[in-house]
N, CA, C and O atoms as CSV, one atom per row, in Angstrom:
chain,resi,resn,atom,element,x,y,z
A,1,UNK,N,N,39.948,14.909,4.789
A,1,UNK,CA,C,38.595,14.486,4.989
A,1,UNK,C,C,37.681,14.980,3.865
A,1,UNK,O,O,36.803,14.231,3.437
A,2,UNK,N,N,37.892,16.492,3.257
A,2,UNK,CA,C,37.213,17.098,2.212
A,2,UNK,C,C,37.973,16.889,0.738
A,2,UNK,O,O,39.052,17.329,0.342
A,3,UNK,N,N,36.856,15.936,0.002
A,3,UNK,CA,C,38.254,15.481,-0.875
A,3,UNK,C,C,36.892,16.015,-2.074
A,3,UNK,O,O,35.740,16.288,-1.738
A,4,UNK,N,N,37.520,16.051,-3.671
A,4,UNK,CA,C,36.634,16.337,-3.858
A,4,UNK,C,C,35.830,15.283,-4.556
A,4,UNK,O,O,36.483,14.245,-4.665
A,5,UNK,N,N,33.930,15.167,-5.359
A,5,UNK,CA,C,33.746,14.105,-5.656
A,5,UNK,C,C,34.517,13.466,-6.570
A,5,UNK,O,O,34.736,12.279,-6.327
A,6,UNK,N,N,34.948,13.887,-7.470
A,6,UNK,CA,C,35.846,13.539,-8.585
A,6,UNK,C,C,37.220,12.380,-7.827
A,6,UNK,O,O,38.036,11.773,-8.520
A,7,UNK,N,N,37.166,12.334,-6.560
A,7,UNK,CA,C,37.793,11.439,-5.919
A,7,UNK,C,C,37.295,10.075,-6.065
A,7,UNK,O,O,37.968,9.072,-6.299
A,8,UNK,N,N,36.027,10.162,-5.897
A,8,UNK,CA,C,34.492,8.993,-5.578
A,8,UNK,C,C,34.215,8.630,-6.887
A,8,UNK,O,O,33.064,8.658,-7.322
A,9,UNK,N,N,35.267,8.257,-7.620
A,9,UNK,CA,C,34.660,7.698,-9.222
A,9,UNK,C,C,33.665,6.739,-9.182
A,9,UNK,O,O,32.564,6.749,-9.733
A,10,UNK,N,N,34.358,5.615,-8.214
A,10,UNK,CA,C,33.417,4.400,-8.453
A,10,UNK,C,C,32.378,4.628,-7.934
A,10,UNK,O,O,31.477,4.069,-8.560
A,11,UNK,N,N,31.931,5.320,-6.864
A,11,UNK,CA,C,30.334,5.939,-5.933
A,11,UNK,C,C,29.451,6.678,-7.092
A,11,UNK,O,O,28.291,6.358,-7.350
A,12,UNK,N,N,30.222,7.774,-7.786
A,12,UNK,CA,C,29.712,8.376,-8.689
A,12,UNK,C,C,29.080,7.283,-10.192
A,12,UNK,O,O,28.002,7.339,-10.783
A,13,UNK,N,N,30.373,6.298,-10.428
A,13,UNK,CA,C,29.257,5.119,-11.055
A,13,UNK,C,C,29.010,4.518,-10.435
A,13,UNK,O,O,29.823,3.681,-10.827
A,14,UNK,N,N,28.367,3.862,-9.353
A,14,UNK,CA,C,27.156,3.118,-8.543
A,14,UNK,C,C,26.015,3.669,-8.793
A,14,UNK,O,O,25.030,3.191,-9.356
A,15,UNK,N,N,26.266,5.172,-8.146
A,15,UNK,CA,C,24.876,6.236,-8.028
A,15,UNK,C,C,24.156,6.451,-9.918
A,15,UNK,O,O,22.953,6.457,-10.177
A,16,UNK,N,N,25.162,6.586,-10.846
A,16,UNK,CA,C,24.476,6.373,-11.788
A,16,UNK,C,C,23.813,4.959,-12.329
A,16,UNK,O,O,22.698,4.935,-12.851
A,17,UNK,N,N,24.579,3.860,-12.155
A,17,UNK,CA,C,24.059,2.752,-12.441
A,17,UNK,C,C,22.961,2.872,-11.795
A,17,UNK,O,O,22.075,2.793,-12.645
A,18,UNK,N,N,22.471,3.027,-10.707
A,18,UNK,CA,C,21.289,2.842,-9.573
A,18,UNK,C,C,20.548,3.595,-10.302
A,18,UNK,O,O,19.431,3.108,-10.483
A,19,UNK,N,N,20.773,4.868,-10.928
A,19,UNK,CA,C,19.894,5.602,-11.327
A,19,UNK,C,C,19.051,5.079,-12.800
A,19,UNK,O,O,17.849,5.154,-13.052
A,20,UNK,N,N,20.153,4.547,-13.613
A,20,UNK,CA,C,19.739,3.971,-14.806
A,20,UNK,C,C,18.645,2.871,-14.644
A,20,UNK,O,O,17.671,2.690,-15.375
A,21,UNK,N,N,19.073,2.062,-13.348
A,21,UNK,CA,C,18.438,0.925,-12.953
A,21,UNK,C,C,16.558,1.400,-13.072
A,21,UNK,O,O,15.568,0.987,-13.676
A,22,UNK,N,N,16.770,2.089,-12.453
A,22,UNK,CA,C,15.179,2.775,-12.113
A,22,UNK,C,C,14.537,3.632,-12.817
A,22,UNK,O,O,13.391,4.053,-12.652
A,23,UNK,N,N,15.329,3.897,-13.644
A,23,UNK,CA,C,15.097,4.469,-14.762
A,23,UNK,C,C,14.243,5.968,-14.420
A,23,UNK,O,O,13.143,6.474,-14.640
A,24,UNK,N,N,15.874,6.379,-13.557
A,24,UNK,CA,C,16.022,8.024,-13.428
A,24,UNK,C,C,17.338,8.538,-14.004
A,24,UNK,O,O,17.687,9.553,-13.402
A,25,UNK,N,N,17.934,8.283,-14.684
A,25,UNK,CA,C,19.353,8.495,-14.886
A,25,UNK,C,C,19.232,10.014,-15.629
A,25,UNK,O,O,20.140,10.845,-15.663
A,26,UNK,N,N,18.214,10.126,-16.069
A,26,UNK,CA,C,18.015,11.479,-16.690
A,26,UNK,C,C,17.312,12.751,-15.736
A,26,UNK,O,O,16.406,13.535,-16.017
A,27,UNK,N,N,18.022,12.618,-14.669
A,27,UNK,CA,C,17.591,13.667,-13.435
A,27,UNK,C,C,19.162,13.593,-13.169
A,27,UNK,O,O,19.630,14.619,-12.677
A,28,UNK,N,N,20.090,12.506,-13.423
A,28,UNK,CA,C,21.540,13.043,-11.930
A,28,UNK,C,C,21.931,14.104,-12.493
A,28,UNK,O,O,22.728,14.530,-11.656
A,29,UNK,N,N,21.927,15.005,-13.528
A,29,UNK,CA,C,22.819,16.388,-13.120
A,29,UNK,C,C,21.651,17.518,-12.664
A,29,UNK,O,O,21.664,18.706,-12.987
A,30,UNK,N,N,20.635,16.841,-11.826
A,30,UNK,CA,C,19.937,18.210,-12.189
A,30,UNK,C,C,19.814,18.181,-10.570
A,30,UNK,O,O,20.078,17.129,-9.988
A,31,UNK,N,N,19.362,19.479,-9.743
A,31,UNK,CA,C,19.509,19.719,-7.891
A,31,UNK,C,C,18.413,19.207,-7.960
A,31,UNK,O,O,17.795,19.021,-9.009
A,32,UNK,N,N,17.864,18.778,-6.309
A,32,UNK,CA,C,16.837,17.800,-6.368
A,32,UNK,C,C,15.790,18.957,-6.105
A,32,UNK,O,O,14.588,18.717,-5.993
A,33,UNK,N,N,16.266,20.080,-6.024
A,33,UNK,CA,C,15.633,21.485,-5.372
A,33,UNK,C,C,14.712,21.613,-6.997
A,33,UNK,O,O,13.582,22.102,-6.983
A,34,UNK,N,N,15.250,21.192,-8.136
A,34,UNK,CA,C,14.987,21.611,-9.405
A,34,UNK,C,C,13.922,20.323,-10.252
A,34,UNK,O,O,13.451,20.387,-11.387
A,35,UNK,N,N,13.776,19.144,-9.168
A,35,UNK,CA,C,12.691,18.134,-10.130
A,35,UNK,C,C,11.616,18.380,-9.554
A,35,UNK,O,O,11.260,18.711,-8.423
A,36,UNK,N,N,11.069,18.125,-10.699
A,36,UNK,CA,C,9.206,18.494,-10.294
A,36,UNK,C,C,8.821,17.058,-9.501
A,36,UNK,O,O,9.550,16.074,-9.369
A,37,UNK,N,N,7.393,17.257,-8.998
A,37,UNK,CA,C,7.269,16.334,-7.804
A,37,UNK,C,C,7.337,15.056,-8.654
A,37,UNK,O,O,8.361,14.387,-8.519
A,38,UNK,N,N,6.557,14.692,-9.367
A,38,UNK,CA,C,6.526,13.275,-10.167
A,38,UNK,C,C,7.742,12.587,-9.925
A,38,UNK,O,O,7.846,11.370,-9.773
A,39,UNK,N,N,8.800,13.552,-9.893
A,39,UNK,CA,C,10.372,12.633,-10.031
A,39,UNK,C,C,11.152,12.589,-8.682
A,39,UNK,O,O,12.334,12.298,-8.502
A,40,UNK,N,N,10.296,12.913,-7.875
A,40,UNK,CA,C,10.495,12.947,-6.474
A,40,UNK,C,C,9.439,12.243,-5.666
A,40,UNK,O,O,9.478,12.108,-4.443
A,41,UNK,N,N,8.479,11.802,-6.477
A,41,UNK,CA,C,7.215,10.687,-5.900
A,41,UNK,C,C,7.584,9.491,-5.371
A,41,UNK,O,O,8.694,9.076,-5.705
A,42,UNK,N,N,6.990,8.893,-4.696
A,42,UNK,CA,C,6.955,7.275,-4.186
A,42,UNK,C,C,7.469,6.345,-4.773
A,42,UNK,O,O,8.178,5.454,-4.304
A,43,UNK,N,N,7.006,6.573,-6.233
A,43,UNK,CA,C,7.490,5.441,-7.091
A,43,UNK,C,C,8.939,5.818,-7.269
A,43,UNK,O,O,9.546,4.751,-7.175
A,44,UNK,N,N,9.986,6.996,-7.522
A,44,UNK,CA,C,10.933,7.491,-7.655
A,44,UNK,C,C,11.781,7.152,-6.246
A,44,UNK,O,O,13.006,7.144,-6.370
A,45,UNK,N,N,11.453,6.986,-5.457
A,45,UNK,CA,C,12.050,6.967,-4.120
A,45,UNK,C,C,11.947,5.413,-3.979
A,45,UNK,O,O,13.066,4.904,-3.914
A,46,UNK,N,N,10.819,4.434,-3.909
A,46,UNK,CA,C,11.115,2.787,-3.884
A,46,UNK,C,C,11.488,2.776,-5.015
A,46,UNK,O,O,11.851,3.873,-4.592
A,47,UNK,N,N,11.682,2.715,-5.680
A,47,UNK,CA,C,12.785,2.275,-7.072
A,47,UNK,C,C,14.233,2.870,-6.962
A,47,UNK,O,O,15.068,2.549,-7.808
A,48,UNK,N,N,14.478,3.529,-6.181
A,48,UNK,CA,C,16.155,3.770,-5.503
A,48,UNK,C,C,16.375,3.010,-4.452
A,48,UNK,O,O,17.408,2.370,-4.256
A,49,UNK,N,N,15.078,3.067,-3.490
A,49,UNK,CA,C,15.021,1.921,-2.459
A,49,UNK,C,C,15.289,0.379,-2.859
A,49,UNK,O,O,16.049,-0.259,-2.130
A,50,UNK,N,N,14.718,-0.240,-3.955
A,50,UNK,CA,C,14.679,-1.279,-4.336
A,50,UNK,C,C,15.634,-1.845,-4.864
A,50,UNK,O,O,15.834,-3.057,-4.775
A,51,UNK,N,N,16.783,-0.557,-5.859
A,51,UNK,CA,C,17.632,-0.880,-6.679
A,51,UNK,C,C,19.026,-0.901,-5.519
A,51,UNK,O,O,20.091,-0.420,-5.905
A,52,UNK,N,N,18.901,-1.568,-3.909
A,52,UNK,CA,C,19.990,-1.638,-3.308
A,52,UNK,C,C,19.346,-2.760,-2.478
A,52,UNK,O,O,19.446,-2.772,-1.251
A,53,UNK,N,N,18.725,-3.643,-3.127
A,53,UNK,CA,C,18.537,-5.061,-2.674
A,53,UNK,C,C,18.228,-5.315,-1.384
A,53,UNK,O,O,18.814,-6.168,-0.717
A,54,UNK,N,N,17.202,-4.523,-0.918
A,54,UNK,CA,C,16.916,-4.427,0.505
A,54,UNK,C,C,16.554,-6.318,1.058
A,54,UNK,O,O,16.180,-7.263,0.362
A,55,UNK,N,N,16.829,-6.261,2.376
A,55,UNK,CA,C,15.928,-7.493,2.439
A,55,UNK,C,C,14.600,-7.159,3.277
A,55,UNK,O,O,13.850,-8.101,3.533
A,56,UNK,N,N,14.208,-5.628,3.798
A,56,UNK,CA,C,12.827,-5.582,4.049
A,56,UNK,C,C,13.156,-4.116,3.864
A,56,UNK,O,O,14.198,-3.481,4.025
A,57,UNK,N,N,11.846,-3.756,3.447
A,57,UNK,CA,C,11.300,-2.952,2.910
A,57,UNK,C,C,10.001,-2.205,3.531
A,57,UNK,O,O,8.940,-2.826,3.590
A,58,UNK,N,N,10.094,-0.797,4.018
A,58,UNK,CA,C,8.874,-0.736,4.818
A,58,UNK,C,C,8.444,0.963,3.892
A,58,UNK,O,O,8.985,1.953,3.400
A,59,UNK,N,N,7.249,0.410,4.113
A,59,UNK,CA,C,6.227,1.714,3.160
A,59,UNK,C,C,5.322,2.165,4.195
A,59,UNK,O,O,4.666,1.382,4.882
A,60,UNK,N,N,5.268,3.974,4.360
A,60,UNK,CA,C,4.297,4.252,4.906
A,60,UNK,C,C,3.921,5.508,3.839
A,60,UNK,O,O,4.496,6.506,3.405
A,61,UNK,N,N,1.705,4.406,3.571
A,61,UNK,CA,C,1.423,5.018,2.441
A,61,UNK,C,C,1.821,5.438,1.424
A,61,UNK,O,O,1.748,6.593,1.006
A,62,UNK,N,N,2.332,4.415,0.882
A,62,UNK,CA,C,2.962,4.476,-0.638
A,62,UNK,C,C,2.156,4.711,-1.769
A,62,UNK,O,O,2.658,4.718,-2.893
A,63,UNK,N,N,0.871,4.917,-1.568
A,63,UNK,CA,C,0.039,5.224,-2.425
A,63,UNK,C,C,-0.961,6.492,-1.880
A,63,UNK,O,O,-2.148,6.468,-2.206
A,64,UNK,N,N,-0.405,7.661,-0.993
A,64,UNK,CA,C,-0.925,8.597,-0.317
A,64,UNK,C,C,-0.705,9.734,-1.366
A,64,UNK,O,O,-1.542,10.633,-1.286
A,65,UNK,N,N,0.233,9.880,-2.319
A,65,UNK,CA,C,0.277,10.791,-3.595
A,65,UNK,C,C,-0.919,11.231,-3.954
A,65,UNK,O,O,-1.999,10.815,-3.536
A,66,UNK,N,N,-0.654,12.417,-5.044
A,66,UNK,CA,C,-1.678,12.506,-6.414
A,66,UNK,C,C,-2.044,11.147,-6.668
A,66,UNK,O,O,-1.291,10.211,-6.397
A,67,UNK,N,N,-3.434,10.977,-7.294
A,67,UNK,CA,C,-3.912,9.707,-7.494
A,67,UNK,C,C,-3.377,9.823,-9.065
A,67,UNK,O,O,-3.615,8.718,-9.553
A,68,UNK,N,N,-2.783,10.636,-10.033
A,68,UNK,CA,C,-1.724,10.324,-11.230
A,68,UNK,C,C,-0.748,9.131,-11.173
A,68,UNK,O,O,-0.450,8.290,-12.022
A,69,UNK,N,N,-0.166,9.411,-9.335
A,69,UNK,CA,C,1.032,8.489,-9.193
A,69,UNK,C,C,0.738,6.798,-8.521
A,69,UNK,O,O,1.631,6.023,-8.178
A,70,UNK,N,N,-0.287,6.616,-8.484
A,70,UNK,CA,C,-1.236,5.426,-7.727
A,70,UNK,C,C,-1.159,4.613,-8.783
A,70,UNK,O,O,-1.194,3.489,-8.282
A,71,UNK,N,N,-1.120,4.560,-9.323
A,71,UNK,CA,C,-1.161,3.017,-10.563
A,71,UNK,C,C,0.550,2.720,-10.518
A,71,UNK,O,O,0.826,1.616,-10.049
A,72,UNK,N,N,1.530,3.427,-10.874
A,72,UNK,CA,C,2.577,2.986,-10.974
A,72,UNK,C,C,3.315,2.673,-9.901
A,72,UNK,O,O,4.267,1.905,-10.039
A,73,UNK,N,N,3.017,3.183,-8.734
A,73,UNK,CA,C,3.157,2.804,-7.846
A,73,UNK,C,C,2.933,1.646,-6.853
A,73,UNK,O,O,3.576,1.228,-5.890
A,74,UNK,N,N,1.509,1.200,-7.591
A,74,UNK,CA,C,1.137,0.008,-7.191
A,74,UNK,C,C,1.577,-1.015,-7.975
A,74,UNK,O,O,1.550,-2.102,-7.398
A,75,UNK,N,N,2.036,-1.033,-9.274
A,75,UNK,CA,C,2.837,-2.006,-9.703
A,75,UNK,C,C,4.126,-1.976,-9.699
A,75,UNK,O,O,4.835,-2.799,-10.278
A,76,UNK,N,N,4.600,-0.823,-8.905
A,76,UNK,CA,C,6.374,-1.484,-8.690
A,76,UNK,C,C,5.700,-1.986,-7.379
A,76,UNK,O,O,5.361,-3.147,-7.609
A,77,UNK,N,N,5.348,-1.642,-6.105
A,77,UNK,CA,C,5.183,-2.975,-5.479
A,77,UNK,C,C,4.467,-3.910,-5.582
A,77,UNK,O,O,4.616,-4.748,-4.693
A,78,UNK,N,N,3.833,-4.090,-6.217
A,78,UNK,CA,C,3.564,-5.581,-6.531
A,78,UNK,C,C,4.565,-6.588,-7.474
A,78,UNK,O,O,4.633,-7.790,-7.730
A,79,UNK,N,N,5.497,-5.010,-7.927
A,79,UNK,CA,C,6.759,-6.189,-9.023
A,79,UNK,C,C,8.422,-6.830,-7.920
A,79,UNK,O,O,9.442,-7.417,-8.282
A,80,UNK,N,N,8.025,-6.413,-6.760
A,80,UNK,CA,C,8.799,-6.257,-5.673
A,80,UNK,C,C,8.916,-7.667,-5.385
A,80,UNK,O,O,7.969,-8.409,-5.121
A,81,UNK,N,N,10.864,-8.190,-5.491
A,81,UNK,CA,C,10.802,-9.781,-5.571
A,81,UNK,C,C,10.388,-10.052,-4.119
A,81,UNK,O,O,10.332,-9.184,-3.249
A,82,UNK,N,N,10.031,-11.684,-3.911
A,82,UNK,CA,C,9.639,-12.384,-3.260
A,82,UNK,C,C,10.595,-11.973,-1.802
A,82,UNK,O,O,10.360,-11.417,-0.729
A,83,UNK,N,N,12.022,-12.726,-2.603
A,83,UNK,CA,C,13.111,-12.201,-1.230
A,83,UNK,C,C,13.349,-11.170,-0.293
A,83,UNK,O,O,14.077,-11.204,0.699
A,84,UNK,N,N,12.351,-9.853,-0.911
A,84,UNK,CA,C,12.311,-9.086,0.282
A,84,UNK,C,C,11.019,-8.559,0.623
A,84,UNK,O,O,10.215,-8.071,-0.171
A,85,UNK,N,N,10.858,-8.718,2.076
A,85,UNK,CA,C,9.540,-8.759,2.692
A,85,UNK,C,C,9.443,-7.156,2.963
A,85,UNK,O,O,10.356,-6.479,3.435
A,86,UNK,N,N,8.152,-6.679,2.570
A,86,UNK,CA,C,7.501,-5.362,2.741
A,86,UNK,C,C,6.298,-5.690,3.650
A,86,UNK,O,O,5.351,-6.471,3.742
A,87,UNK,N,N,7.091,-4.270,4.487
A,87,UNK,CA,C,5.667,-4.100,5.630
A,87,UNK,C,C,5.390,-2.936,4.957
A,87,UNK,O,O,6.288,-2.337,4.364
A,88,UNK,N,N,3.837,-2.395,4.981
A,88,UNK,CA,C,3.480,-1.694,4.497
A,88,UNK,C,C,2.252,-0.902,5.399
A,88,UNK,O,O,1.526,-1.616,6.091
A,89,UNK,N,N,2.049,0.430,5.386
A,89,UNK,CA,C,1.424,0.850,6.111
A,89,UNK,C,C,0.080,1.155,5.167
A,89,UNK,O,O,0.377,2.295,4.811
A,90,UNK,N,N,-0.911,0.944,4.676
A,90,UNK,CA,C,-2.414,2.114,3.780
A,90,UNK,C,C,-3.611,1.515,4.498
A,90,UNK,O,O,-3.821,0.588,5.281
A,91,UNK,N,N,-4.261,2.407,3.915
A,91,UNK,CA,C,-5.206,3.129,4.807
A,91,UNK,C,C,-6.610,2.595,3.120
A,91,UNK,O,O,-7.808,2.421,2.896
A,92,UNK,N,N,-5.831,2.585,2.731
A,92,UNK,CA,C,-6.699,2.274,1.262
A,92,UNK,C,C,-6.657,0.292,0.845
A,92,UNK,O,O,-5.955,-0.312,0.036
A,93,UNK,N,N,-7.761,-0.233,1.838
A,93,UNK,CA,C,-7.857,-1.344,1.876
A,93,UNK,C,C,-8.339,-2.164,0.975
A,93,UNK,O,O,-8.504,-3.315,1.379
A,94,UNK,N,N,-8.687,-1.894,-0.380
A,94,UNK,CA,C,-8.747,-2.294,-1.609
A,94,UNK,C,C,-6.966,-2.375,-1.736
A,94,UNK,O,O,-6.645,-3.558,-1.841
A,95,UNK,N,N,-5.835,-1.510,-1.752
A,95,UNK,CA,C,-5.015,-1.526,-2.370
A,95,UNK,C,C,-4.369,-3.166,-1.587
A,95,UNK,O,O,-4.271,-4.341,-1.942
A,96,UNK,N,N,-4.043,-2.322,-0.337
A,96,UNK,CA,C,-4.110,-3.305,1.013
A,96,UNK,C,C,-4.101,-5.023,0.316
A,96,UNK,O,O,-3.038,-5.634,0.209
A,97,UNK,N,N,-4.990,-5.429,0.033
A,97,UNK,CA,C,-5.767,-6.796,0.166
A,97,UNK,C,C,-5.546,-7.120,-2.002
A,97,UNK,O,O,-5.981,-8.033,-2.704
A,98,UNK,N,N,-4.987,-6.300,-2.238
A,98,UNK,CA,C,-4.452,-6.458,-3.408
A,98,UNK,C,C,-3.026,-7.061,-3.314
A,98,UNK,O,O,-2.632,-8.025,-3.970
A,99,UNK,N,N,-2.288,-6.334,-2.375
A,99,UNK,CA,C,-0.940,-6.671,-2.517
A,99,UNK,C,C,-0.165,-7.666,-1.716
A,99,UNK,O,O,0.963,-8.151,-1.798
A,100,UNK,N,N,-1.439,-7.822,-0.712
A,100,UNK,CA,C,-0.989,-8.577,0.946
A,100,UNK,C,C,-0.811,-9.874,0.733
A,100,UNK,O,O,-1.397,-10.211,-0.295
A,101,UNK,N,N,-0.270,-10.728,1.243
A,101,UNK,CA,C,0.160,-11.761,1.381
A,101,UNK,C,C,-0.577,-12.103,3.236
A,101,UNK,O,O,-1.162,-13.155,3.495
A,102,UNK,N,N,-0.387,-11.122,4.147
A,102,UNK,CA,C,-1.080,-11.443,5.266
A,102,UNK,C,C,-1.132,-9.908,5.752
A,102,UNK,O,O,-0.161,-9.152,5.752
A,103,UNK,N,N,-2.503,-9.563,6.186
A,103,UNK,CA,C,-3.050,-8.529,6.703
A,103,UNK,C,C,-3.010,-8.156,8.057
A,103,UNK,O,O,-3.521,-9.187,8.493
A,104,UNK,N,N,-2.820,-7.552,8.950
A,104,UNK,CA,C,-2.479,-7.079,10.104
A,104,UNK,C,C,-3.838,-6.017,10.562
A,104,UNK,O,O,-3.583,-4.984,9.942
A,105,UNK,N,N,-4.806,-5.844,11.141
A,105,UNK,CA,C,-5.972,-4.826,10.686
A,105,UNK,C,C,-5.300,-4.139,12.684
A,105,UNK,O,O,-5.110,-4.702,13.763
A,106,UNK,N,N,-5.186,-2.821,12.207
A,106,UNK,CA,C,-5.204,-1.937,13.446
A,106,UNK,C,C,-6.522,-1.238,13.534
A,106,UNK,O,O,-6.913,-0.371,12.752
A,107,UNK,N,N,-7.107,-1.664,14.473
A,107,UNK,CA,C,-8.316,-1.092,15.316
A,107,UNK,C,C,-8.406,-0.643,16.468
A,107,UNK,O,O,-8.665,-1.428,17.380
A,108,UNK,N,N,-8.190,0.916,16.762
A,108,UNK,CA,C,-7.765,1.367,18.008
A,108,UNK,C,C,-7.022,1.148,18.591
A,108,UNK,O,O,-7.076,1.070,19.819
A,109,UNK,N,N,-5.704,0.907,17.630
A,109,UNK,CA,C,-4.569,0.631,18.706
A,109,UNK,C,C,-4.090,-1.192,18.835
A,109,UNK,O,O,-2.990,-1.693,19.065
A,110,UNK,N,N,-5.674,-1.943,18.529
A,110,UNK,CA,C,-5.066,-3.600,18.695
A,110,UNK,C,C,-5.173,-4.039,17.284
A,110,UNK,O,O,-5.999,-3.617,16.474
A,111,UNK,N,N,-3.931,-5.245,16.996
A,111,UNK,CA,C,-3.700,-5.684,15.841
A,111,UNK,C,C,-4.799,-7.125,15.772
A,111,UNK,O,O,-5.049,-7.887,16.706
A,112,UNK,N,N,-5.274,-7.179,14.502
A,112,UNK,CA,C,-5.862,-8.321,14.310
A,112,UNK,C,C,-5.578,-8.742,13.134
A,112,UNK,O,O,-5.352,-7.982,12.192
A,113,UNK,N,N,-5.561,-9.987,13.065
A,113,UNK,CA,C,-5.263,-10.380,11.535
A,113,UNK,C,C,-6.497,-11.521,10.880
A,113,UNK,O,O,-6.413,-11.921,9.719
């Protein structure tokens, strides 16, 4: 059952391809205990999310970061193909009504659109 990774060649290249994809490949030898937050941000996490072809996609406050990480973040989802549908949770209704396709407004609990 305990085999070691060096067993997992082809997993070990997936996980790098995925990484290259998103253009983190220059973090896999390092512990995740050891990246600074930037490379552990929103945008770092949907761009691993993304690079496994989700067909939905759900964000809560994807733009709740340092406001450093708010611009790039808002254009990987907005670069987010058509084929997969994102529900998205913010609270920041400028971003909201930027990216929406159809709005859902929670007001105490009832949905309105």
């Amino acid at each position: 059952m305990w085999r070691p990774l060096s067993h997992y060649g082809d997993l070990a290249t997936e996980a790098r391809r995925t990484l290259d994809t998103v253009g983190l490949l220059h973090l896999a030898q390092h512990p995740v205990s050891e990246i600074a937050y930037g490379g552990k941000s929103a945008a770092s996490s949907s761009r691993l999310a993304l690079a496994q072809k989700p067909r939905v996609l759900l964000l809560d406050e994807p733009l709740g970061g340092p406001l450093r990480y708010g611009r790039p973040v808002k254009s990987l989802i907005a670069s987010i193909p058509r084929e997969t549908t994102v529900i998205m949770i913010e609270h920041d209704m400028d971003t909201a009504l930027d990216l929406a396709e159809t709005v859902t407004l929670l007001n105490y609990g009832r949905g309105h659109r």
